[in-house]
C-alpha positions in Angstrom: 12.4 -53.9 -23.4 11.8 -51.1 -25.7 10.2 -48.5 -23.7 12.0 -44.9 -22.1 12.4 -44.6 -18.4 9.2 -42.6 -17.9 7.1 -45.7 -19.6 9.2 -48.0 -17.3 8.5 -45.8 -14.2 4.5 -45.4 -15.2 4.5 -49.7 -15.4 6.4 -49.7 -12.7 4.1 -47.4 -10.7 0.4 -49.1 -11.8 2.0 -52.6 -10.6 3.0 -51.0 -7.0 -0.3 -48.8 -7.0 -2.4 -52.3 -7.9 0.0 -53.9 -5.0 -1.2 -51.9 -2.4 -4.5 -51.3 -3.1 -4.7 -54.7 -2.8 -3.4 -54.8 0.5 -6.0 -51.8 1.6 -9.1 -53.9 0.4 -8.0 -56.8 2.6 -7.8 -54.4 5.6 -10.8 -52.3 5.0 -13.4 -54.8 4.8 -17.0 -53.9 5.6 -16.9 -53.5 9.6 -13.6 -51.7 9.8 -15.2 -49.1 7.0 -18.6 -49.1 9.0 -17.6 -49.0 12.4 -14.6 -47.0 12.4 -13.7 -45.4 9.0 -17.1 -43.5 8.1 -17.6 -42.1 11.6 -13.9 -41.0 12.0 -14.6 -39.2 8.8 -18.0 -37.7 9.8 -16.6 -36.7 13.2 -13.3 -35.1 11.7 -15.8 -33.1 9.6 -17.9 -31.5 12.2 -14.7 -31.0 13.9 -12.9 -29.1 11.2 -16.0 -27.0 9.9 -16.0 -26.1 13.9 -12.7 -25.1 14.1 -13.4 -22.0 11.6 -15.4 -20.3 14.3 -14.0 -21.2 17.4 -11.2 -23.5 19.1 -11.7 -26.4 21.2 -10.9 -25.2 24.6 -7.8 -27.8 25.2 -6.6 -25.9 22.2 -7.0 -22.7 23.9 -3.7 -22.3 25.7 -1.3 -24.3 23.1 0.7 -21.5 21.6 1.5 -20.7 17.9 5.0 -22.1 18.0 4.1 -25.5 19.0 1.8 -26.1 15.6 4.9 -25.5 13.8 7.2 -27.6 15.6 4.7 -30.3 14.8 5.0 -29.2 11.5 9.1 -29.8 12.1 8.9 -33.2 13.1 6.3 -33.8 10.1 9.4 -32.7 7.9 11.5 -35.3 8.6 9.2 -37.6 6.9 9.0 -38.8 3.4 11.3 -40.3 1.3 12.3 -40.2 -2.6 11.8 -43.2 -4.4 13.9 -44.9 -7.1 11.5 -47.8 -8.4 14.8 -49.8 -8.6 14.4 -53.9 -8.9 16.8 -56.4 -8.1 16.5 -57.6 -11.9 18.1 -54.1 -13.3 21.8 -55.1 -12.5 21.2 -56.5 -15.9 19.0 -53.9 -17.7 21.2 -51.1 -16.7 24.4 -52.0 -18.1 22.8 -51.8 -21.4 20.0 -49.2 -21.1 21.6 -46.8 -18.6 20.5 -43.7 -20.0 16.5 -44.9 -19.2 17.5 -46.0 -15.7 18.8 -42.5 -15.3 15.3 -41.5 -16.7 13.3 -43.5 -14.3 15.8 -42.4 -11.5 14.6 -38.6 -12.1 11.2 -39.8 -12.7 10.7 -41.0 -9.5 12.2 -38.2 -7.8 9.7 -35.9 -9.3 7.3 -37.8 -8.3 8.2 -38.3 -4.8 8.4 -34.7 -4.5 4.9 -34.2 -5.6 3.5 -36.4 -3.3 5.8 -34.7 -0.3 4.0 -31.3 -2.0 0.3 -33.1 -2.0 1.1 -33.9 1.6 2.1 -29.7 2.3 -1.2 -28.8 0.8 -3.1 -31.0 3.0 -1.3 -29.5 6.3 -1.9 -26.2 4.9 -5.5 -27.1 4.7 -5.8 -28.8 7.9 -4.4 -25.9 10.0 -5.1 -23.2 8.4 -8.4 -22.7 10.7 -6.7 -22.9 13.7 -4.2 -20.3 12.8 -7.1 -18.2 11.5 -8.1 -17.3 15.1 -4.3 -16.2 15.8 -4.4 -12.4 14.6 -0.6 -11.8 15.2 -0.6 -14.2 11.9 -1.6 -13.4 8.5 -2.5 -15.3 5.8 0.4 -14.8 3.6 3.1 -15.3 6.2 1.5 -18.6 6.9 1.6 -19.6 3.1 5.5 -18.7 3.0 5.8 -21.0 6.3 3.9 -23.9 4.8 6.1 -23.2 2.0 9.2 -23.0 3.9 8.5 -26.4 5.6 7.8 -27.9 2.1 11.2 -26.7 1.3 12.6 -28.2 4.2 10.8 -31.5 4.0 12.9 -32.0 0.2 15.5 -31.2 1.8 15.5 -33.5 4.6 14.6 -36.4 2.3 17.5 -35.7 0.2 19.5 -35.5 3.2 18.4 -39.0 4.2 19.6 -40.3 0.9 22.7 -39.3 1.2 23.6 -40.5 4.8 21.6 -43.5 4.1 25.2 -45.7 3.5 26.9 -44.2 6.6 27.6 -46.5 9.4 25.2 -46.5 12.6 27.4 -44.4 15.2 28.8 -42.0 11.9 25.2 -41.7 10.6 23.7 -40.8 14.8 26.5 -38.0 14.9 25.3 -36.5 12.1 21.6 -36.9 12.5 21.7 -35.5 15.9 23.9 -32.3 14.3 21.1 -31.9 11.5 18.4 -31.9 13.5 19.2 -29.3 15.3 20.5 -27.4 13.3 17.6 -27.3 11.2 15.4 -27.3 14.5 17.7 -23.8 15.1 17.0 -22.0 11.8 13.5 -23.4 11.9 12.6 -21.4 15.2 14.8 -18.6 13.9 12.4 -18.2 10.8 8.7 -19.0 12.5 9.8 -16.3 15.4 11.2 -13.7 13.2 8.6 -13.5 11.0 10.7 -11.9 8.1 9.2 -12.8 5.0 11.3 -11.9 2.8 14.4 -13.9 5.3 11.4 -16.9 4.5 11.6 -16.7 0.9 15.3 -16.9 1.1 16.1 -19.4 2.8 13.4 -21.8 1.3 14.5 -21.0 -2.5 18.2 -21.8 -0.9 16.3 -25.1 0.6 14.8 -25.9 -3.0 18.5 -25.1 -4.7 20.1 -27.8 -2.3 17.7 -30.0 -2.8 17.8 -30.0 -6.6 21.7 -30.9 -6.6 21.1 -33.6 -4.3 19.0 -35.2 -6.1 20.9 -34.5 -9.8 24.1 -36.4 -7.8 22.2 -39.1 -6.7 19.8 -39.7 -9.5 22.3 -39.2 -11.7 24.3 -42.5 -10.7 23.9 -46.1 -10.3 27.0 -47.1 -7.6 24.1 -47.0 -5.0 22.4 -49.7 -7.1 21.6 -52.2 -4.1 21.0 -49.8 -1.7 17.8 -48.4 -3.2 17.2 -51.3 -4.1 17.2 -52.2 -0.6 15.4 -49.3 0.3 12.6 -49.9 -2.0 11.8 -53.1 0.1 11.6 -51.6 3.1 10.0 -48.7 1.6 7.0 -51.1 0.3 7.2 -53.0 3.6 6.7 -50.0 6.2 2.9 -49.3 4.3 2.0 -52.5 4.6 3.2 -53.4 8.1 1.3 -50.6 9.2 -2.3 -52.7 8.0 -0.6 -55.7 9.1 -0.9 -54.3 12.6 -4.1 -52.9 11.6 -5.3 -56.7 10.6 -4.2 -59.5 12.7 -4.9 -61.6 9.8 -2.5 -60.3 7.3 1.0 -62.1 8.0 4.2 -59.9 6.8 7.7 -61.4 6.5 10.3 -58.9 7.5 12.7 -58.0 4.2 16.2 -59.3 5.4 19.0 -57.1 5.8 22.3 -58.4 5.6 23.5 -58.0 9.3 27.0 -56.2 10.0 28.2 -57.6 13.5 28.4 -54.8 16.3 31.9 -53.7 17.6 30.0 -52.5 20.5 26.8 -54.2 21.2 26.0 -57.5 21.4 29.8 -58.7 21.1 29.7 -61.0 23.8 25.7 -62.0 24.2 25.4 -64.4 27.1 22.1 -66.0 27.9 19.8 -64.0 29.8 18.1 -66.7 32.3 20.7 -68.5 34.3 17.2 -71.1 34.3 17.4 -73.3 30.9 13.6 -74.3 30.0 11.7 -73.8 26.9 9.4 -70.8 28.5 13.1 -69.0 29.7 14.4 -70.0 26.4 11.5 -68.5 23.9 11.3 -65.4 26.2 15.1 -65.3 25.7 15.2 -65.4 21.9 12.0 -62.6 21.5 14.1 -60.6 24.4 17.7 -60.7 21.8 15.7 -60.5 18.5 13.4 -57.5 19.7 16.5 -55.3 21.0 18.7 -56.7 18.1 15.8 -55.1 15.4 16.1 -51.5 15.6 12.8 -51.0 13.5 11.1 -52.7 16.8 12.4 -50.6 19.4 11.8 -47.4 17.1 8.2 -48.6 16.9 8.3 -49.1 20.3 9.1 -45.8 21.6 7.4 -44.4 18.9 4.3 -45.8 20.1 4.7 -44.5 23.7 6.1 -41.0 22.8 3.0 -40.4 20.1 0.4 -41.4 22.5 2.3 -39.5 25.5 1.7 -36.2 23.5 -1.6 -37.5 23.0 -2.7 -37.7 26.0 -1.3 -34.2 27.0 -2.8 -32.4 24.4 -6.7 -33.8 24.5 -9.3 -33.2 26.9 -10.1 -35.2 29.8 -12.3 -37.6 28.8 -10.1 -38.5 25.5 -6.9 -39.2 27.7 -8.9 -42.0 29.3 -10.3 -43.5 26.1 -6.3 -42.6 24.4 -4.8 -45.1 27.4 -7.2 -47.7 27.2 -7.2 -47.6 23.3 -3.2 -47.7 23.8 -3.3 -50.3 26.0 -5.3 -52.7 24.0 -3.6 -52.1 20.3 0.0 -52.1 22.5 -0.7 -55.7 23.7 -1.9 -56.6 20.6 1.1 -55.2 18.6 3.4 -57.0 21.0 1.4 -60.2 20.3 1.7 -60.1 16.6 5.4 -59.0 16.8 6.0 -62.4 19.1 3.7 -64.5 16.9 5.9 -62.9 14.2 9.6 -63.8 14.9 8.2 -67.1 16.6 7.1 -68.0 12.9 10.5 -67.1 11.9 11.7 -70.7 13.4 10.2 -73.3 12.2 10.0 -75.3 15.3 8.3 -73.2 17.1 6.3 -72.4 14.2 5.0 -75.9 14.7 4.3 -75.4 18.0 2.9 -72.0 17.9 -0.8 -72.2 19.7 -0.2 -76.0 20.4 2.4 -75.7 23.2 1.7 -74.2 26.3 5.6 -73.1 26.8 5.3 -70.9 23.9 1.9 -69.7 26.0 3.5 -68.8 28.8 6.3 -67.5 27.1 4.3 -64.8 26.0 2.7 -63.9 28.7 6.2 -63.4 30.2 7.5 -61.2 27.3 3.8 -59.1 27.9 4.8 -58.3 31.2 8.6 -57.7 30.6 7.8 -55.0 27.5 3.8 -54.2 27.8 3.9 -53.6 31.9 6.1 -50.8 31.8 5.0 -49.0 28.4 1.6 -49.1 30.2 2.7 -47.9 33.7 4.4 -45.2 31.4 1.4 -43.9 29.6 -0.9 -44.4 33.1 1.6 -41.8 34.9 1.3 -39.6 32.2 -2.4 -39.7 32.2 -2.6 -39.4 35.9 -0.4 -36.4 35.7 -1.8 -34.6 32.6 -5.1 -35.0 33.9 -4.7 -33.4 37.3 -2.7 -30.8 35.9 -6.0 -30.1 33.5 -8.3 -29.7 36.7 -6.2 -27.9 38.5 -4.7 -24.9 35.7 
């Protein structure tokens, strides 16, 4: 293969763009782009062009701060991509040098996409913070700026930690979090421009020896390429859940065994049937997945805040819309690791055990996500009449 690593990374980068575009035209078809992608756009637009003169009234009593801890949490997303295949353990033992190339390549470009998605937010709130006066233009362009700063730092961070073990890599999660969360606040309340510039060039520094460490070497070979699955996987489980129809397999992980949970795993049911025993096997392999259970409370927590935020009549039509994609989610996750064996695969929409299993595992994980969100609605809503 004669070609330098930024020829490698620009093939490499058409065959994943062609990948999931693919996937995107099998989700948007024709309905999905009629009924709800054009008028979600149209309605966003009247909403923004709106903004510029006025706020929507639930927005009236939301404070400054909280845009920017939303802008916090947005910085802990992203990630910087290596383009790594499983077939370079042979390339790169001749052709280091243009895996190094690619390496850096790819971190470049990750970084300009984090920046694209800065730009955006800058755009997106930048007429709501126009009707707060105590905020001028320029000190929000060095706080978009900061948090742009922050976000490479945060997915550099996430590199490096990426190895550590599950209760090593919580401990330190939890510490940089808020620690970050601390100077965070400390710059948006200050309001010390110059204190912003600092810190964020210090931010950009960091970041740029972390990523000439990492890039720089190949002993984390299998990890990103391990990370590029997954990587690949979380866009297009995100239209799988969008499109029934679409089927995903789950990249495998090899699994280390717990010292502390899981250890001694009993059976659940004392009652040995095949409804007890399906519900039992999606009960272990749900909790045992911790991508499920982060989607799961990610899906309550995100419509939760929701729900608070809107007006009244979108916190009913946000918990019945949660209720009916939450069902269905759980449904497609069940169908999911019920293909997974091949005997019930067979028997998948044949039997009525796996039926009824099901509906058992609806009311075991659905019920209370649902009584969750209700409360919440109930609550935020009489809290909105009365105040």
């Amino acid at each position: 293969m004669n070609m330098s690593g930024k020829r490698l990374w620009i093939k490499r980068a058409k065959v994943d763009w062609h990948y999931q575009s693919n996937i995107l035209l099998s989700v948007f078809d024709w309905t999905i782009i009629i009924y709800l992608l054009i008028p979600s756009l149209i309605f966003g637009g009247i909403a923004y062009h709106s903004w510029w003169y006025t706020l929507p009234s639930w927005l009236h009593d939301v404070p400054l701060l909280f845009y920017f801890l939303g802008c916090y949490l947005l910085a802990w997303n992203g990630l910087i991509r290596t383009y790594m295949d499983e077939a370079d353990q042979l390339y790169l033992l001749q052709h280091r040098l243009k895996i190094v190339e690619l390496r850096y390549t790819s971190a470049l470009f990750s970084i300009s996409i984090i920046g694209l998605k800065w730009l955006f937010i800058f755009g997106l709130l930048l007429p709501i913070t126009n009707h707060f006066h105590q905020m001028s233009f320029g000190h929000y362009l060095l706080l978009i700026f900061y948090f742009f700063s922050l976000n490479i730092v945060t997915v550099t961070y996430k590199q490096a930690v990426y190895h550590f073990g599950t209760y090593k890599k919580l401990v330190v999660d939890i510490f940089a979090f808020l620690l970050l969360a601390f100077v965070s606040f400390f710059v948006v309340s200050s309001q010390q421009g110059h204190l912003t510039i600092v810190i964020s060039v210090l931010y950009i520094f960091l970041s740029i020896w972390q990523i000439k460490n990492y890039q720089g070497q190949l002993k984390t070979f299998y990890t990103d390429v391990e990370k590029e699955q997954k990587n690949k996987g979380k866009f297009i489980r995100f239209m799988f859940a969008v499109n029934p129809e679409i089927y995903l397999p789950k990249v495998k992980k090899a699994k280390k065994r717990s010292w502390l949970l899981w250890r001694k795993s009993k059976r659940i049911y004392s009652k040995r049937d095949p409804v007890h025993g399906v519900t039992e096997l999606f009960i272990k392999a749900f909790l045992r997945d911790k991508s499920n259970v982060f989607s799961y409370l990610q899906l309550i927590s995100i419509t939760s805040t929701l729900i608070v935020l809107t007006p009244i009549w979108l916190k009913v039509l946000s918990f019945i819309g949660f209720w009916f994609f939450f069902k269905e989610w759980l449904i497609l996750l069940f169908k999911e690791i019920m293909k997974q064996n091949p005997y019930l695969a067979s028997d998948y929409g044949k039997k009525d055990y796996i039926f009824l299993s099901q509906k058992k595992c609806e009311k075991l994980f659905v019920l209370p996500a649902v009584l969750f969100v209700l409360f919440i609605t109930i609550l935020s809503t009489a809290l909105t009449i009365l105040i």
